[in-house]
PQR file of N, CA, C, O and H, with PARSE charges and radii, in Angstrom:
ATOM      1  N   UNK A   1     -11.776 -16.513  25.821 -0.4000 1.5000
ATOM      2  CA  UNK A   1     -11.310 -16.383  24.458 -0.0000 2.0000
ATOM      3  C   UNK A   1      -9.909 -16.984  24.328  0.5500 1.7000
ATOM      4  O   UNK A   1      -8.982 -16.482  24.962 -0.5500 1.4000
ATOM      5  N   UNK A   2      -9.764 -17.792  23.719 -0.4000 1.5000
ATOM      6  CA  UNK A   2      -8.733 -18.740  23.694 -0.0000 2.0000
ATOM      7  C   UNK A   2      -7.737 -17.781  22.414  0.5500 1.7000
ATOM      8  O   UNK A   2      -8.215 -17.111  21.499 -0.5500 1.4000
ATOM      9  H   UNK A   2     -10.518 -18.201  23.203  0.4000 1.0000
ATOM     10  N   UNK A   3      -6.393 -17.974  22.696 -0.4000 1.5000
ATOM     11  CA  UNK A   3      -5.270 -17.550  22.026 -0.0000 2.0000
ATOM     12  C   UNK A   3      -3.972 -17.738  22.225  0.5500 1.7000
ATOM     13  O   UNK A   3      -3.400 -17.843  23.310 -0.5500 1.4000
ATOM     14  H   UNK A   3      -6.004 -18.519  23.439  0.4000 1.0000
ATOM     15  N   UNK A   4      -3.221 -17.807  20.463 -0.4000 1.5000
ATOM     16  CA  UNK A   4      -2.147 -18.715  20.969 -0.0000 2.0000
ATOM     17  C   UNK A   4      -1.410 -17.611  20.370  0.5500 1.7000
ATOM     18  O   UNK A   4      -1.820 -16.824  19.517 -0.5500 1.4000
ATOM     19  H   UNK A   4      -3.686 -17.722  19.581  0.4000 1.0000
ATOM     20  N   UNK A   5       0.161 -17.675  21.142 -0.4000 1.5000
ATOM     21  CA  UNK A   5       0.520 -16.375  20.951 -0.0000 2.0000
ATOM     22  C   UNK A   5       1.834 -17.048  19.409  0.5500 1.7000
ATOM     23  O   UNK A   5       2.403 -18.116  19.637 -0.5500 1.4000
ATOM     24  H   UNK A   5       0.494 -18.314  21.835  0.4000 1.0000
ATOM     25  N   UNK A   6       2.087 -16.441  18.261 -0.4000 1.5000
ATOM     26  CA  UNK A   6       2.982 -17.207  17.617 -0.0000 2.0000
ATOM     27  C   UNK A   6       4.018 -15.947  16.943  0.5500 1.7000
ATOM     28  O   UNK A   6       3.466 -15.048  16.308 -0.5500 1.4000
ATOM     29  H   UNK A   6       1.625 -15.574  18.077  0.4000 1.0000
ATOM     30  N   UNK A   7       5.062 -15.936  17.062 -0.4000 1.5000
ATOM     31  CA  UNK A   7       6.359 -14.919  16.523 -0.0000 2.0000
ATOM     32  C   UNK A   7       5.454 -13.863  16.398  0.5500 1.7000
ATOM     33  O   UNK A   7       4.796 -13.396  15.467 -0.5500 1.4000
ATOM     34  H   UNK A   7       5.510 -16.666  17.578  0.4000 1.0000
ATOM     35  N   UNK A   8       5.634 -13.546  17.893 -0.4000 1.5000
ATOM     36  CA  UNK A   8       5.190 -11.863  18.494 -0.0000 2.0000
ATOM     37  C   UNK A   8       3.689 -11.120  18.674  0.5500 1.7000
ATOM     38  O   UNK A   8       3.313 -10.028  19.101 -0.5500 1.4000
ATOM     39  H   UNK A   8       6.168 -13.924  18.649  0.4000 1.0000
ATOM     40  N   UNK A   9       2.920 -12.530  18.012 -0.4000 1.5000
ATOM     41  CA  UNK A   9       1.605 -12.327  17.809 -0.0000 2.0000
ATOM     42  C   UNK A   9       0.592 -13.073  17.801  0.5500 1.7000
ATOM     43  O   UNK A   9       0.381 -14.073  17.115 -0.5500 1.4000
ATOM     44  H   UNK A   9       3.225 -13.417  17.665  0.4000 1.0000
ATOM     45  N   UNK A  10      -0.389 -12.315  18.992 -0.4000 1.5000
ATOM     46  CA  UNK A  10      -1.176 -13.390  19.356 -0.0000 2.0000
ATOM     47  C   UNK A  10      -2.762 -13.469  18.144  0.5500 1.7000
ATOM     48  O   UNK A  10      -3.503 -12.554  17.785 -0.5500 1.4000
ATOM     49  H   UNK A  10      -0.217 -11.503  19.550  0.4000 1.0000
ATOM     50  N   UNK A  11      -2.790 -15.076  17.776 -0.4000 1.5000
ATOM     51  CA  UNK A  11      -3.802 -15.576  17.101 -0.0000 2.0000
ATOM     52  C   UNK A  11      -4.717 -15.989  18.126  0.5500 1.7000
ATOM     53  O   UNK A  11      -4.380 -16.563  19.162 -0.5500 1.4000
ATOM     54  H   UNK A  11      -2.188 -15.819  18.069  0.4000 1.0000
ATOM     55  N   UNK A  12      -6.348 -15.551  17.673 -0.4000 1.5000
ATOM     56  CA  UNK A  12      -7.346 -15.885  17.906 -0.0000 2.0000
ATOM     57  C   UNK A  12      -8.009 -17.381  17.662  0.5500 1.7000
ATOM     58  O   UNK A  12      -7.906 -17.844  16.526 -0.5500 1.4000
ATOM     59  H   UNK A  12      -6.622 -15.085  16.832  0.4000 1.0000
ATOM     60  N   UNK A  13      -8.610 -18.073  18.567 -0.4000 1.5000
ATOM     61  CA  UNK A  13      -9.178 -19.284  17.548 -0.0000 2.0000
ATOM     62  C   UNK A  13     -10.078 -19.891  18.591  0.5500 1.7000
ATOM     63  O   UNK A  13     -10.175 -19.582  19.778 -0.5500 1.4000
ATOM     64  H   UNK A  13      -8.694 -17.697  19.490  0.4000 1.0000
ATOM     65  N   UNK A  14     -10.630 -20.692  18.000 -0.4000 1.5000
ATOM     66  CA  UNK A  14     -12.470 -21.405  18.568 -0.0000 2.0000
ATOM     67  C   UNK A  14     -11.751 -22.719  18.239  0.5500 1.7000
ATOM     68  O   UNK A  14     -10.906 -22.749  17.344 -0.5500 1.4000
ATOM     69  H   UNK A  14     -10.551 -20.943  17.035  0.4000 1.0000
ATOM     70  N   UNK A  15     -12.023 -23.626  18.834 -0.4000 1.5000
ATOM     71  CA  UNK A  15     -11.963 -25.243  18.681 -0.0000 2.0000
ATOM     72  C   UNK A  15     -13.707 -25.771  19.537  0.5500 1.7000
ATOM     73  O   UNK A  15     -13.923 -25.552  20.729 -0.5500 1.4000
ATOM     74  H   UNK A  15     -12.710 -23.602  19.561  0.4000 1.0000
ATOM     75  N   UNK A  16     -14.379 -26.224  18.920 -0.4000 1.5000
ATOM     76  CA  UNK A  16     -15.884 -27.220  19.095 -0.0000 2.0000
ATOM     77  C   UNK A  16     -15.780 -28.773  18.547  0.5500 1.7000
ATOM     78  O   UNK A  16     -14.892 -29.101  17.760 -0.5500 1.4000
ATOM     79  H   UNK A  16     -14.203 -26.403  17.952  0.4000 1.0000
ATOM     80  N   UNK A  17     -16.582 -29.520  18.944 -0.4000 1.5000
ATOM     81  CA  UNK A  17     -17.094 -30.803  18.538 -0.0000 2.0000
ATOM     82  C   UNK A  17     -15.356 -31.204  19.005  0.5500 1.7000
ATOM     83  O   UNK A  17     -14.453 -30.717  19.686 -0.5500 1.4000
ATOM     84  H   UNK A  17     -17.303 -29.253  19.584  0.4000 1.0000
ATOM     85  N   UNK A  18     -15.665 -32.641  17.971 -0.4000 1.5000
ATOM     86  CA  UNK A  18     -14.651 -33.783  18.981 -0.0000 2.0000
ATOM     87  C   UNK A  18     -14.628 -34.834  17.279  0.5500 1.7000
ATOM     88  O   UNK A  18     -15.504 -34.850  16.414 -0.5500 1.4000
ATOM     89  H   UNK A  18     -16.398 -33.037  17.419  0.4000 1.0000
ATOM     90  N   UNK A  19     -13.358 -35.559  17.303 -0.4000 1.5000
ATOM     91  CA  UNK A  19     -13.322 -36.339  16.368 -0.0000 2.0000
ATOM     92  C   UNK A  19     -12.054 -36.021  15.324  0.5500 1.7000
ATOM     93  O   UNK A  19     -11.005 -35.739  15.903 -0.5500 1.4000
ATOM     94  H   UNK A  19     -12.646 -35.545  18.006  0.4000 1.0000
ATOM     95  N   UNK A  20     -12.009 -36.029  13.852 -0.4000 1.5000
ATOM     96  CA  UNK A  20     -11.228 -35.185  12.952 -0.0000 2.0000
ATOM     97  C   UNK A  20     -11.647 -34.346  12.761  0.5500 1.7000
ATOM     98  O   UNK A  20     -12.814 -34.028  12.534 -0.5500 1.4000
ATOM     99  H   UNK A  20     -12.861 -36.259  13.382  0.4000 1.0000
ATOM    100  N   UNK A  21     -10.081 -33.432  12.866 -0.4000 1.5000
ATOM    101  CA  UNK A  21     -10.450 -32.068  12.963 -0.0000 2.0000
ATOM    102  C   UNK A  21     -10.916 -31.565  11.120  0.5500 1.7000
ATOM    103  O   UNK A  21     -10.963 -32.074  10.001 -0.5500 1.4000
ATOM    104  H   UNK A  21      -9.133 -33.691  13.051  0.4000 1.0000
ATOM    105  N   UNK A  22     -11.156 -30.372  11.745 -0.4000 1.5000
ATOM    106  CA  UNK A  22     -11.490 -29.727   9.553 -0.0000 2.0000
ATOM    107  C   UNK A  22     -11.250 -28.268  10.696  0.5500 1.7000
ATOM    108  O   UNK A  22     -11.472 -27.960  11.867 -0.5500 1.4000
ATOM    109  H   UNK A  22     -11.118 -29.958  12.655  0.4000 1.0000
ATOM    110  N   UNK A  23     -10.716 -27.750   9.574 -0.4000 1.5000
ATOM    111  CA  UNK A  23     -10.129 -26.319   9.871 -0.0000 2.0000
ATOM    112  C   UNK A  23     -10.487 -25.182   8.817  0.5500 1.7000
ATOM    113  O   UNK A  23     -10.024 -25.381   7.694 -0.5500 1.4000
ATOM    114  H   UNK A  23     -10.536 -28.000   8.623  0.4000 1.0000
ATOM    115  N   UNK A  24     -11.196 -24.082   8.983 -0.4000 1.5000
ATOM    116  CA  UNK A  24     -11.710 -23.203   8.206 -0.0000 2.0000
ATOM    117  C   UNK A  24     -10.326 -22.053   8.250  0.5500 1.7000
ATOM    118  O   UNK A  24      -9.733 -21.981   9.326 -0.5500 1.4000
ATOM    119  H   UNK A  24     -11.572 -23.920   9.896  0.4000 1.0000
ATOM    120  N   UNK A  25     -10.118 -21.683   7.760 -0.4000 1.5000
ATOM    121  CA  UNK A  25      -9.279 -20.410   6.746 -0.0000 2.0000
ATOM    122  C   UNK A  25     -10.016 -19.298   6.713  0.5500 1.7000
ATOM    123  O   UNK A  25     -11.028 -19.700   7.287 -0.5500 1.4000
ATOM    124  H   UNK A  25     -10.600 -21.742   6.886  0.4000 1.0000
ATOM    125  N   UNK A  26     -10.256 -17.976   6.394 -0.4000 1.5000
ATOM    126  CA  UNK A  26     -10.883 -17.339   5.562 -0.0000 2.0000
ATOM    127  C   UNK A  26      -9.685 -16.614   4.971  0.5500 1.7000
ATOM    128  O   UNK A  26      -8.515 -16.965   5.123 -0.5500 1.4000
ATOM    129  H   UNK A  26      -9.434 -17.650   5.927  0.4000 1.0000
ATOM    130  N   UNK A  27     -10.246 -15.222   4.058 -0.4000 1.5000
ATOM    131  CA  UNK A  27      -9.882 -14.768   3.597 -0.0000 2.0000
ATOM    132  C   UNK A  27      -9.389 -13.775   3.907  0.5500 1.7000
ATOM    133  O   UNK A  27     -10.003 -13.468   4.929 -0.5500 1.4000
ATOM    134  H   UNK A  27     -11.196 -14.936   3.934  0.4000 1.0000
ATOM    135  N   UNK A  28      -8.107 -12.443   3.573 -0.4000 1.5000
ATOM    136  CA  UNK A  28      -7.849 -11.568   3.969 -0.0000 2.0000
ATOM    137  C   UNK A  28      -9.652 -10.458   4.297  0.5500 1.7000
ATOM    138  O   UNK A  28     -10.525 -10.670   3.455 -0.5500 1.4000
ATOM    139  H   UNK A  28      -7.608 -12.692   2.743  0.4000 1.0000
ATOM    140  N   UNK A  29      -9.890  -9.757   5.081 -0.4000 1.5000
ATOM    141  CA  UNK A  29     -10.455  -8.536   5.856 -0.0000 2.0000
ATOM    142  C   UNK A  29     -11.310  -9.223   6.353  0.5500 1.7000
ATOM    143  O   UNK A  29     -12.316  -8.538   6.537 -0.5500 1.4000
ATOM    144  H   UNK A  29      -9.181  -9.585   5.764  0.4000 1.0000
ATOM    145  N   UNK A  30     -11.478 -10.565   6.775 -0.4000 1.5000
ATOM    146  CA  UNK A  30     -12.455 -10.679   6.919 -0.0000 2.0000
ATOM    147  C   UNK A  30     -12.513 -11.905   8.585  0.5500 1.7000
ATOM    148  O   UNK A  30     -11.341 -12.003   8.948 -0.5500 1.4000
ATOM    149  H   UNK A  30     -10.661 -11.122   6.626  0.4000 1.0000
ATOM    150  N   UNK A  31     -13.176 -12.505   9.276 -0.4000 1.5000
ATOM    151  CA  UNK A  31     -12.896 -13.052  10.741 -0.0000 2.0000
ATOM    152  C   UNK A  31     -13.552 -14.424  10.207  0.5500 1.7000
ATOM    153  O   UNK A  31     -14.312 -14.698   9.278 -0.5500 1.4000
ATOM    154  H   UNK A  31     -14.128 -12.425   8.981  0.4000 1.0000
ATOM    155  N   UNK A  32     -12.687 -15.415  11.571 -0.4000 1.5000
ATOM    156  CA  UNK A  32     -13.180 -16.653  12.008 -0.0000 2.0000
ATOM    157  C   UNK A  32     -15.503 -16.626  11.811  0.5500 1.7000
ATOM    158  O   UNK A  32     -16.180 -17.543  11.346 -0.5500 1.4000
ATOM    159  H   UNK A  32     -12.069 -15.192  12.326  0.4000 1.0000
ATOM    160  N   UNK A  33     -15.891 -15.620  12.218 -0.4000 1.5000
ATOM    161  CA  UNK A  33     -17.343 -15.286  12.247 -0.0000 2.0000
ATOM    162  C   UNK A  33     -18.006 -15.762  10.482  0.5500 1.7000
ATOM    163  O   UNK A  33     -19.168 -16.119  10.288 -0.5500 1.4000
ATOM    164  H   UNK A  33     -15.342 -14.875  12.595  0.4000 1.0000
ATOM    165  N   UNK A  34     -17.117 -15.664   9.572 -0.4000 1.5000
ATOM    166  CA  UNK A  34     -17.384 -16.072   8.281 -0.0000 2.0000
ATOM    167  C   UNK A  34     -18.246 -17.505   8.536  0.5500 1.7000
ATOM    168  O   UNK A  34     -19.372 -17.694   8.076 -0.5500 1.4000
ATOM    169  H   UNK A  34     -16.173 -15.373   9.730  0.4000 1.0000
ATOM    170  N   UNK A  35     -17.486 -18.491   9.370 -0.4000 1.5000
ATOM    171  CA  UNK A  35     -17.712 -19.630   9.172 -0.0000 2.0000
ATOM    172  C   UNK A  35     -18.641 -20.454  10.210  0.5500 1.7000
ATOM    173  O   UNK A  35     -18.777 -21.635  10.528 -0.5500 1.4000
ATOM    174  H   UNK A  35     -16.571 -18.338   9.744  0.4000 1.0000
ATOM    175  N   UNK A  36     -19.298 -19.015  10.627 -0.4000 1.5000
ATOM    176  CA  UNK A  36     -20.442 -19.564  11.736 -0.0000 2.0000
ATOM    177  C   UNK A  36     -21.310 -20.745  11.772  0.5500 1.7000
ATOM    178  O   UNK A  36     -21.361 -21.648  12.607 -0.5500 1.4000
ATOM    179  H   UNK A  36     -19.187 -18.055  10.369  0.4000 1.0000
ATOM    180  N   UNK A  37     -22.197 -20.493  10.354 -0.4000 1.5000
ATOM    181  CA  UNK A  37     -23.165 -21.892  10.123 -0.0000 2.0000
ATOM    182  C   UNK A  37     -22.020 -22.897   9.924  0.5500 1.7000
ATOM    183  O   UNK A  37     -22.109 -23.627  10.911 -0.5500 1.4000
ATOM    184  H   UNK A  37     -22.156 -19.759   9.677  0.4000 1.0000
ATOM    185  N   UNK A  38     -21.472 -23.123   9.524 -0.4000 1.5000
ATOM    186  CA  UNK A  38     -20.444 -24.565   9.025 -0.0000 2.0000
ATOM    187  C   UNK A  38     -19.847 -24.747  10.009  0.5500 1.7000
ATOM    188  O   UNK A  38     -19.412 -25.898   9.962 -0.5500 1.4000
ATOM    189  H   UNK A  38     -21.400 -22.530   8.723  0.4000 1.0000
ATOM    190  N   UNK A  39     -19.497 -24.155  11.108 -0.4000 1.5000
ATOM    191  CA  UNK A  39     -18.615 -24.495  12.379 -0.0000 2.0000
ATOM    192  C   UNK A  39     -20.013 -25.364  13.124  0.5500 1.7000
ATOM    193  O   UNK A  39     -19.969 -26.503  13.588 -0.5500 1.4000
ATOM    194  H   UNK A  39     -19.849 -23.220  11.146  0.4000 1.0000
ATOM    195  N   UNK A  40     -20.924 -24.671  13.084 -0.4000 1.5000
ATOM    196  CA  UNK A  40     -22.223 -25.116  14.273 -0.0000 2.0000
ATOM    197  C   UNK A  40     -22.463 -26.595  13.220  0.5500 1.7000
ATOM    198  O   UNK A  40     -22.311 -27.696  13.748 -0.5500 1.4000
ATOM    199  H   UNK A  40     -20.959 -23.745  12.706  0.4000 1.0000
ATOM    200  N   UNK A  41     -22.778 -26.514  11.972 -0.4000 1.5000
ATOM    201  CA  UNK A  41     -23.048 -27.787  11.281 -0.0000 2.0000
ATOM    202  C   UNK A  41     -22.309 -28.752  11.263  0.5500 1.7000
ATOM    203  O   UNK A  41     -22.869 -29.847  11.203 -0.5500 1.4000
ATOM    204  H   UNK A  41     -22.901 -25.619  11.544  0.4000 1.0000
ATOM    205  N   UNK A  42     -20.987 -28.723  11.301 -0.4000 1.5000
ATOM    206  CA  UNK A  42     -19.711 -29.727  11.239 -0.0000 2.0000
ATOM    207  C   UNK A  42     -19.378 -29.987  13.077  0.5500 1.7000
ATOM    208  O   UNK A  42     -18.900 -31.023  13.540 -0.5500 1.4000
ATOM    209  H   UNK A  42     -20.532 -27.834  11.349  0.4000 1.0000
ATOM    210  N   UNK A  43     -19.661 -29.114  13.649 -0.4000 1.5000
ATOM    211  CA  UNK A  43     -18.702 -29.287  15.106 -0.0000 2.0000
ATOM    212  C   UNK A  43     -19.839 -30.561  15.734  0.5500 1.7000
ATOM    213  O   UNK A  43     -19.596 -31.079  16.824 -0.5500 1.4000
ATOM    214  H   UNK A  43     -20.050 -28.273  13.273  0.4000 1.0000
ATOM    215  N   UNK A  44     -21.181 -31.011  14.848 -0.4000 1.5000
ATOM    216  CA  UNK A  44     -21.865 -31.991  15.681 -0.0000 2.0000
ATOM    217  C   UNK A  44     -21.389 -33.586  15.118  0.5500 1.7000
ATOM    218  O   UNK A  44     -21.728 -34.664  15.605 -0.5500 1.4000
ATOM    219  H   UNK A  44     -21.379 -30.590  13.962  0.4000 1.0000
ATOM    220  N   UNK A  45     -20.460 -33.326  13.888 -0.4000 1.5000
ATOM    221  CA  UNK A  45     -20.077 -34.543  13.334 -0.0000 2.0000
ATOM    222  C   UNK A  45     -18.721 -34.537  13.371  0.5500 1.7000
ATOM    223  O   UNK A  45     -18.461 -35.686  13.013 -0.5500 1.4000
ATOM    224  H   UNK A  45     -20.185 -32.450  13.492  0.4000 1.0000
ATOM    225  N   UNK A  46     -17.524 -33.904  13.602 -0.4000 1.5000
ATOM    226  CA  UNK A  46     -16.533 -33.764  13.489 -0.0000 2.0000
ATOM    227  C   UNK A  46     -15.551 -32.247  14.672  0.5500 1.7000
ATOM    228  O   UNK A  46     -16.266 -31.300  15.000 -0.5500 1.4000
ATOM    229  H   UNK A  46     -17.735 -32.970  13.893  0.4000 1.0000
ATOM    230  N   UNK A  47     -14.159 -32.236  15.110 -0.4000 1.5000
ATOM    231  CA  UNK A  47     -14.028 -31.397  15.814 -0.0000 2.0000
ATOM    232  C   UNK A  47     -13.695 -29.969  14.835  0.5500 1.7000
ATOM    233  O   UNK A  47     -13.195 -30.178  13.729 -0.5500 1.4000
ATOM    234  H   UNK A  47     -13.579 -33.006  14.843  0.4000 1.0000
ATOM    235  N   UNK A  48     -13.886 -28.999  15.116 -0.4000 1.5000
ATOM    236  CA  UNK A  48     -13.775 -27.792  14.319 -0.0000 2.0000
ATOM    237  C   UNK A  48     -12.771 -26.588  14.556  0.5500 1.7000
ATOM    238  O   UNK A  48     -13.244 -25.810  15.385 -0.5500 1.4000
ATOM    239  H   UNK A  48     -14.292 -28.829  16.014  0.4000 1.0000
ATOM    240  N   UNK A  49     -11.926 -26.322  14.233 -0.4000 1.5000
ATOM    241  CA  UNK A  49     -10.708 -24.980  14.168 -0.0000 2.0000
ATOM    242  C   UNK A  49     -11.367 -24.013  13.416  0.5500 1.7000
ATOM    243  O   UNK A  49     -11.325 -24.060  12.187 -0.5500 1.4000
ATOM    244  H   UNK A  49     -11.542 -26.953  13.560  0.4000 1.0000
ATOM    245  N   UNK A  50     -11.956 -23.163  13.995 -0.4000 1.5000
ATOM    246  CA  UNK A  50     -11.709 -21.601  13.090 -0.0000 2.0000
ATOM    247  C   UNK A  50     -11.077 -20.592  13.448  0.5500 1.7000
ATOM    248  O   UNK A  50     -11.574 -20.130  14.475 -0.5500 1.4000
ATOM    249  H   UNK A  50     -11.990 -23.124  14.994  0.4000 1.0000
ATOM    250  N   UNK A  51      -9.983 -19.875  12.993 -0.4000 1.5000
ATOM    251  CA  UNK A  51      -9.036 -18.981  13.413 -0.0000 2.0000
ATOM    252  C   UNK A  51      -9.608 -17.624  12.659  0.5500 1.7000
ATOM    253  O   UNK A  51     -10.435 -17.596  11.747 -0.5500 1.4000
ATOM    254  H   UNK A  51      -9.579 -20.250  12.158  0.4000 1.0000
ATOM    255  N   UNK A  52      -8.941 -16.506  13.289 -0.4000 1.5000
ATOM    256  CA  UNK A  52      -8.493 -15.419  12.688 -0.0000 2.0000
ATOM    257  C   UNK A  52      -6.657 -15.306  12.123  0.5500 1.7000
ATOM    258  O   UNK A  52      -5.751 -15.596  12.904 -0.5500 1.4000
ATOM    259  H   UNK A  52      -8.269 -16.529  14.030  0.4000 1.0000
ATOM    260  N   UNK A  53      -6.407 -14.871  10.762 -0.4000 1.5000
ATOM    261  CA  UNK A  53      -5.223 -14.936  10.679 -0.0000 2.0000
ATOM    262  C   UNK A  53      -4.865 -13.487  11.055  0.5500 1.7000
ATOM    263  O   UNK A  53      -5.721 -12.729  11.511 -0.5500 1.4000
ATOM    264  H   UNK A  53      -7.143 -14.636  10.128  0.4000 1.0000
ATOM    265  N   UNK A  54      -3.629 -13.126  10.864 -0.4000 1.5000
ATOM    266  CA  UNK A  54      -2.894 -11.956  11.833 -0.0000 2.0000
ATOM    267  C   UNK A  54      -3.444 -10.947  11.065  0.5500 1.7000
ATOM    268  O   UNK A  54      -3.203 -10.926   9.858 -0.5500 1.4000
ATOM    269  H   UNK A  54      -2.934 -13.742  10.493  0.4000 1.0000
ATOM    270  N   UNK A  55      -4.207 -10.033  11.621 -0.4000 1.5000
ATOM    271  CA  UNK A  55      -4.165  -8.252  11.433 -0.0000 2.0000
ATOM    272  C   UNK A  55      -5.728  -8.675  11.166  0.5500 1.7000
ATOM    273  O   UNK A  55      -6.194  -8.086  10.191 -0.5500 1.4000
ATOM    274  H   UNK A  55      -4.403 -10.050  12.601  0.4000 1.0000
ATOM    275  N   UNK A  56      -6.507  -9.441  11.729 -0.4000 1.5000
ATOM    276  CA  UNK A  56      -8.050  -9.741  10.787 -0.0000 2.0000
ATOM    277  C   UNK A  56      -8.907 -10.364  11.977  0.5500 1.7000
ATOM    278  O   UNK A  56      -8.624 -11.507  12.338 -0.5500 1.4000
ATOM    279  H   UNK A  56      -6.129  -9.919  12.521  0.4000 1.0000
ATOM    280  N   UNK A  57      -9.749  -9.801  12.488 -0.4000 1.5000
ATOM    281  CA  UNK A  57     -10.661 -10.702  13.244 -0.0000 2.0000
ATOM    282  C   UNK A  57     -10.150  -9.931  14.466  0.5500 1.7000
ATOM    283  O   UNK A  57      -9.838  -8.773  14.191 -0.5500 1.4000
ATOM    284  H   UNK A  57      -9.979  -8.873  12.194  0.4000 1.0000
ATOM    285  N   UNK A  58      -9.999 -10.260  15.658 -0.4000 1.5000
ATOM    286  CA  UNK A  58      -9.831 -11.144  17.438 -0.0000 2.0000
ATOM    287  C   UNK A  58      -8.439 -11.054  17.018  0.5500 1.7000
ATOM    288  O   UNK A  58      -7.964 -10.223  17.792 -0.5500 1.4000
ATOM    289  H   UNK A  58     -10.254 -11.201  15.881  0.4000 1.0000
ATOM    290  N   UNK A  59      -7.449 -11.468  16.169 -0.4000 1.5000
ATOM    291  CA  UNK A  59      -5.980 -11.595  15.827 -0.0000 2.0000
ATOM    292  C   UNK A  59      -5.356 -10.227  16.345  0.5500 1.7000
ATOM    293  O   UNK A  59      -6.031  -9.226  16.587 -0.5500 1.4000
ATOM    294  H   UNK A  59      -7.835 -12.143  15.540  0.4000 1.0000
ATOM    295  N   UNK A  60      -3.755 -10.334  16.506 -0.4000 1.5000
ATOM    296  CA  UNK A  60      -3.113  -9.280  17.039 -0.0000 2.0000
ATOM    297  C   UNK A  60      -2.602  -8.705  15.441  0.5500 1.7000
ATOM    298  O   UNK A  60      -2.835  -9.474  14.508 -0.5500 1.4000
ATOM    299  H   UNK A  60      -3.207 -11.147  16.309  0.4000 1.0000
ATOM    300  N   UNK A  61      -2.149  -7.828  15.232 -0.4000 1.5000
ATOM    301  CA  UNK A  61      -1.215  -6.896  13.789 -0.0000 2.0000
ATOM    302  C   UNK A  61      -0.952  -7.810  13.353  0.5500 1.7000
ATOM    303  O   UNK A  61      -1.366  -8.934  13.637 -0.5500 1.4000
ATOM    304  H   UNK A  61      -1.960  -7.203  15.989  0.4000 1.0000
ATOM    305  N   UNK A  62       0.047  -7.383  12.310 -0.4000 1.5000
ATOM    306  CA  UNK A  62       0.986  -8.030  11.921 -0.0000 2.0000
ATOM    307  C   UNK A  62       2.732  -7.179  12.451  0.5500 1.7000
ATOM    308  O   UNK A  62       2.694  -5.983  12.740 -0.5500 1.4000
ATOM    309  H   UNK A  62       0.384  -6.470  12.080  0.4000 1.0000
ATOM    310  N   UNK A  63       3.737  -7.736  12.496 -0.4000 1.5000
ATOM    311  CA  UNK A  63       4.835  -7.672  12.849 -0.0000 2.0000
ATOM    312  C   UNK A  63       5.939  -7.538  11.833  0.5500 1.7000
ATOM    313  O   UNK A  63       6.634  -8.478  11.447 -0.5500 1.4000
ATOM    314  H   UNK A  63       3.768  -8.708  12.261  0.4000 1.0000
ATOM    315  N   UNK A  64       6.026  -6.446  11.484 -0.4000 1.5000
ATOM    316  CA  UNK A  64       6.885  -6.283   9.997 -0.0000 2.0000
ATOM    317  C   UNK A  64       8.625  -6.310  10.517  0.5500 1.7000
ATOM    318  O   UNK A  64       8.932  -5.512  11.402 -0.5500 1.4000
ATOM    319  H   UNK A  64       5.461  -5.683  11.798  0.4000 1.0000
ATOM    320  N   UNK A  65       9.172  -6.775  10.230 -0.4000 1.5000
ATOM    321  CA  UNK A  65      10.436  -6.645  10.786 -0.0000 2.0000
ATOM    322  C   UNK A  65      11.457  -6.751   9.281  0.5500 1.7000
ATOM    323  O   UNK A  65      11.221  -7.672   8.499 -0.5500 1.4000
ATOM    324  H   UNK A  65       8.922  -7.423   9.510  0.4000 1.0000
ATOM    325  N   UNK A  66      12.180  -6.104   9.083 -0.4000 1.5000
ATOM    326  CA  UNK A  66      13.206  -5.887   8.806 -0.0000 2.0000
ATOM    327  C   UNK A  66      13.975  -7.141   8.247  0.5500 1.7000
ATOM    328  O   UNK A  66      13.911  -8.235   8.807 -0.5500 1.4000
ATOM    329  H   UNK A  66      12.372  -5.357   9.719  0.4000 1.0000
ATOM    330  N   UNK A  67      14.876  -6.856   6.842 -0.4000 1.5000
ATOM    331  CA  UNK A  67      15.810  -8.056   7.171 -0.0000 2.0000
ATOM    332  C   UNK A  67      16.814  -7.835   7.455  0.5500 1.7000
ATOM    333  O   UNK A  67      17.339  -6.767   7.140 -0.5500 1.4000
ATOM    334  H   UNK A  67      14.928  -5.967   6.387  0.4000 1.0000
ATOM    335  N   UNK A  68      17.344  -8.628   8.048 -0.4000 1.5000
ATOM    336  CA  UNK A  68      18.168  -8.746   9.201 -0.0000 2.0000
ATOM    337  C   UNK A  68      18.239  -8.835  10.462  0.5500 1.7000
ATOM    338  O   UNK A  68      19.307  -8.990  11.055 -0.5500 1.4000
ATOM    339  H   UNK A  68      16.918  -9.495   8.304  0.4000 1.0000
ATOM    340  N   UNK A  69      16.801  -8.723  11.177 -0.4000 1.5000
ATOM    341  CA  UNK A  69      16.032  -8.368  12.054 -0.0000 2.0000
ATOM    342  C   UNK A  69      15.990  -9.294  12.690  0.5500 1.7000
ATOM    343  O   UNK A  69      15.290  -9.317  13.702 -0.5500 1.4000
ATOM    344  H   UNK A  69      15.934  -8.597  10.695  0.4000 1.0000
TER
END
């Protein structure tokens, strides 16, 4: 399970296929798994990113800090 760790928190993410990339998003509550058929359909013509963003999916919290912090 591949993960990249970014200001304190590690993100989840899938990379498939080969070529230009296209990168799926989803929406807040919901995981990288949204974009199952379209990752398998696109990753045979193009390379594919689907992430979890922070506190959602495979993703670590979120990191509330303070300002000044």
């Amino acid at each position: 399970m591949p993960y990249i760790e970014l200001n304190g928190t590690s993100l989840y993410y899938e990379m498939s296929g080969s070529g230009l990339p296209i990168v799926f998003i989803h929406d807040y509550s919901t995981s990288h798994h949204l974009f199952e058929p379209q990752a398998d359909y696109f990753s045979k013509r193009v390379k594919v990113i689907v992430f979890d963003l922070r506190g959602n999916g495979q993703s670590g919290k979120w990191m509330w800090r303070s300002a000044g912090s």
